[in-house]
PAFI-470322 format. One line per field, with one value per residue: x, y, z of N, C-alpha, C, CB in turn; residue in one letter. Coordinates in steps of 0.05 Angstrom, whole numbers. Glycine has a CB too. Example, Ala and Ser with C-alpha at 12.3 -4.5 7.8 and 13.67 -1.06 7.14 Angstrom:
<pts>
n_X (264:257)
n_Y (-114:-45)
n_Z (156:142)
ca_X (246:273)
ca_Y (-90:-21)
ca_Z (156:143)
c_X (264:258)
c_Y (-66:1)
c_Z (156:157)
cb_X (226:282)
cb_Y (-89:-12)
cb_Z (181:114)
res (a:s)
</pts>
This chain:
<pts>
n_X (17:12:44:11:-43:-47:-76:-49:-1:-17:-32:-80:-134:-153:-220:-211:-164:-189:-215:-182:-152:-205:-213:-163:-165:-208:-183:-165:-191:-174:-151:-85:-98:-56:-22:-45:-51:-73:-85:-59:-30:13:38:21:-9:9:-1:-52:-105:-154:-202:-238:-282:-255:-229:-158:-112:-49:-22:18:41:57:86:97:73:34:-22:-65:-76:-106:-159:-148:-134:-185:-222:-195:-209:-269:-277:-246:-287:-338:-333:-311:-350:-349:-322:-261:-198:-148:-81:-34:34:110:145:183:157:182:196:201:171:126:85:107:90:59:105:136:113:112:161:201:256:270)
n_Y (-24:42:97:150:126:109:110:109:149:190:262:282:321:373:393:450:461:465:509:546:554:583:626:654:658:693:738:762:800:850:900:941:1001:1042:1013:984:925:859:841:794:779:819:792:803:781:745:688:645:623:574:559:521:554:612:652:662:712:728:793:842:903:943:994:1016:1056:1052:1100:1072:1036:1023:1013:976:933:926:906:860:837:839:815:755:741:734:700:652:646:654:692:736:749:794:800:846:829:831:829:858:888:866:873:821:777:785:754:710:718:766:803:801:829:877:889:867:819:758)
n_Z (0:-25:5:5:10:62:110:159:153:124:139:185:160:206:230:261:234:176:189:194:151:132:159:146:85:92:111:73:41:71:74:71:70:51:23:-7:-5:18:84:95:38:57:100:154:180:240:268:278:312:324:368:415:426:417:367:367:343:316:297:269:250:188:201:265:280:250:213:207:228:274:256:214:249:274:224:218:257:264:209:216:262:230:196:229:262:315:371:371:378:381:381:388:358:371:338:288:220:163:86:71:102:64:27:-32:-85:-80:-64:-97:-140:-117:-128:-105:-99:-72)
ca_X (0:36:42:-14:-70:-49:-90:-32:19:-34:-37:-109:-140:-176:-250:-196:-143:-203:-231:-161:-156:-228:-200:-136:-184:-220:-175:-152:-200:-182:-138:-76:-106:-30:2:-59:-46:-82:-56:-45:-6:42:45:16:-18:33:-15:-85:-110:-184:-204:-282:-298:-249:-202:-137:-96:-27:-18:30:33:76:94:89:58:7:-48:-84:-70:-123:-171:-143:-145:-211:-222:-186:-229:-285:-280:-256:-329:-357:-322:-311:-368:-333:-311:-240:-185:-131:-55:-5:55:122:161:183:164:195:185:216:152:103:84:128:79:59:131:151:89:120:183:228:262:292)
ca_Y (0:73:121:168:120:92:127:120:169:209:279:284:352:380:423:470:469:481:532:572:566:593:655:662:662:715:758:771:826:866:925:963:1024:1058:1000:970:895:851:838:768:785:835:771:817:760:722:669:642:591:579:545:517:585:630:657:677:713:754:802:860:926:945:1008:1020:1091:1067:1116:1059:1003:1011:1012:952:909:925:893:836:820:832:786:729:742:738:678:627:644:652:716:736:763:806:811:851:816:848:829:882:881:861:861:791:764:779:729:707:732:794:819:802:852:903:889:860:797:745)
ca_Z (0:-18:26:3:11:75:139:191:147:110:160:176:171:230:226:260:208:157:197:197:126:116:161:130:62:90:115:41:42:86:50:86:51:39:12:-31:-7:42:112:88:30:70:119:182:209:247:273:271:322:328:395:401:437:397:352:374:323:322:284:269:227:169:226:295:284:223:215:195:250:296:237:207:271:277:205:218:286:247:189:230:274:212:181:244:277:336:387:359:404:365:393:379:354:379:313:269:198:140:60:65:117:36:3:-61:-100:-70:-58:-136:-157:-103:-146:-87:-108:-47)
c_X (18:15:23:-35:-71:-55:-64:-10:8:-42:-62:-111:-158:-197:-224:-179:-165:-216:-201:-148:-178:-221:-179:-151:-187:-208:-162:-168:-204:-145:-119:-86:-78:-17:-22:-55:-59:-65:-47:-18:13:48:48:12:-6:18:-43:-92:-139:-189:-237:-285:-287:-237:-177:-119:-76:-25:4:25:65:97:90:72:37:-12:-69:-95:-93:-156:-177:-146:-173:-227:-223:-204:-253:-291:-279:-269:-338:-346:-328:-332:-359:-314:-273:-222:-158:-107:-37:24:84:149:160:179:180:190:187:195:130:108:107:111:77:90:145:129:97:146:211:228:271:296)
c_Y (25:83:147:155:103:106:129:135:192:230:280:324:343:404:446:476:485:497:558:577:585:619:673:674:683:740:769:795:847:875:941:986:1043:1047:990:938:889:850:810:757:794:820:790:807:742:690:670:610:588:553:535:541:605:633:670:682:732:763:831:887:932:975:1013:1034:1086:1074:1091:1037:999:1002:969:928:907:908:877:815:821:815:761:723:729:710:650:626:642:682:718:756:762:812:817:847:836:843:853:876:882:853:831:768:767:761:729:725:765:810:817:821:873:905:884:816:778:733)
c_Z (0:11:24:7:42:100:159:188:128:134:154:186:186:223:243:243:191:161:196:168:121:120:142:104:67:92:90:35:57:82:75:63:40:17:-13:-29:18:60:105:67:39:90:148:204:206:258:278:291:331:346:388:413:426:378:355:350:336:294:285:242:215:199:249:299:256:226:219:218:266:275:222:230:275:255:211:244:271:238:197:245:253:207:205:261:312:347:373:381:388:384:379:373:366:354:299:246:177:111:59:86:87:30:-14:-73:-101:-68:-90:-152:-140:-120:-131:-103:-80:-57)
cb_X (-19:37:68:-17:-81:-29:-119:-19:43:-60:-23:-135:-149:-160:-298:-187:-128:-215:-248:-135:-157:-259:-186:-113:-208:-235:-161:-156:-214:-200:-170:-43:-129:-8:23:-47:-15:-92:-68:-65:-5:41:76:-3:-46:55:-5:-91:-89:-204:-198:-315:-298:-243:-207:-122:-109:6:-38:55:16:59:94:106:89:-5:-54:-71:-42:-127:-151:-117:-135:-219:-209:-153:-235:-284:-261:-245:-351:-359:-287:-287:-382:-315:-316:-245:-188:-144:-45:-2:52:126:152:205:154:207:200:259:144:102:60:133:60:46:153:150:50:125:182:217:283:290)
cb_Y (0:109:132:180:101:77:106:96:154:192:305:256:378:389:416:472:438:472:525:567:548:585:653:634:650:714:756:746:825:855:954:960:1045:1062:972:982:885:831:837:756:795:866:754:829:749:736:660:636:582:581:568:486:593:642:667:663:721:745:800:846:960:958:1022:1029:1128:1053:1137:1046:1005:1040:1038:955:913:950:893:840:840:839:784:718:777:763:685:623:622:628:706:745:746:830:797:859:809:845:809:897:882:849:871:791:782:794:730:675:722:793:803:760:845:902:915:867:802:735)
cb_Z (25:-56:27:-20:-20:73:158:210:133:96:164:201:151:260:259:275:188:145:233:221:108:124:183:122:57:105:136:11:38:115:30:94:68:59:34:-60:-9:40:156:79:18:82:108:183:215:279:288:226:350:297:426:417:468:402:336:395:296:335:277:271:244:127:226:311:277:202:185:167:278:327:219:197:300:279:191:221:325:234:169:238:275:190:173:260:266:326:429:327:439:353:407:384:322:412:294:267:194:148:36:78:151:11:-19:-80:-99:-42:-28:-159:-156:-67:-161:-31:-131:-21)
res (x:x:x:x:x:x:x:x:x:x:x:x:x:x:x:x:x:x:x:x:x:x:x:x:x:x:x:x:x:x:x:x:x:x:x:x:x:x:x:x:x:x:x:x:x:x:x:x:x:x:x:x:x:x:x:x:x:x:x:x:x:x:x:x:x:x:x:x:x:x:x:x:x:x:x:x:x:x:x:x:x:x:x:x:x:x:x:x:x:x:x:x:x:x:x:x:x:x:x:x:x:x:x:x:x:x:x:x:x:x:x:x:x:x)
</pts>
């Protein structure tokens, strides 16, 4: 029997895993308004863990001082309400950012290469 069809080496997803994709999904719409890219593209949100009673995420901002930040967190608690059905509880990451935390994609349409 390979190794793809055989249950005890095949990772099983969990209704949580597919609930922190559906987030992750969602949070694609939700716009730093300066830069023109989601927080997911600019890799803001550092983690996503959805409990049965909530959603714990981290997240950080492209600056310390963005106009935008408290705005945007508010977004981001939002949508994952909306999405997991489930109370959402937003922390401030203490990482600094970096172009090199974007996506591939996203950071080759900003026109940075790694």
């Amino acid at each position: 029997m390979s190794d793809a069809t055989n249950p005890e080496t095949t990772p099983a997803v969990t209704p949580s895993d597919d609930m922190v994709e559906k987030v992750r999904t969602a949070l694609r719409e939700v716009y730093d308004p300066e830069l023109g890219m989601s927080v997911i593209e600019l890799g803001l949100i550092r983690k996503i863990e959805v409990q049965p009673e909530q959603v714990d995420l981290t997240m950080i901002l492209t600056t310390p001082f963005c106009p935008y930040g408290p705005a945007m967190v508010e977004q981001v608690k939002q949508k994952s309400q909306e999405t997991a059905l489930r109370v959402t509880k937003v922390t401030m990451g203490l990482e600094v950012w970096e172009p090199a935390m974007m996506e591939d994609q996203a950071a080759a349409n900003w026109g940075l290469y790694y």
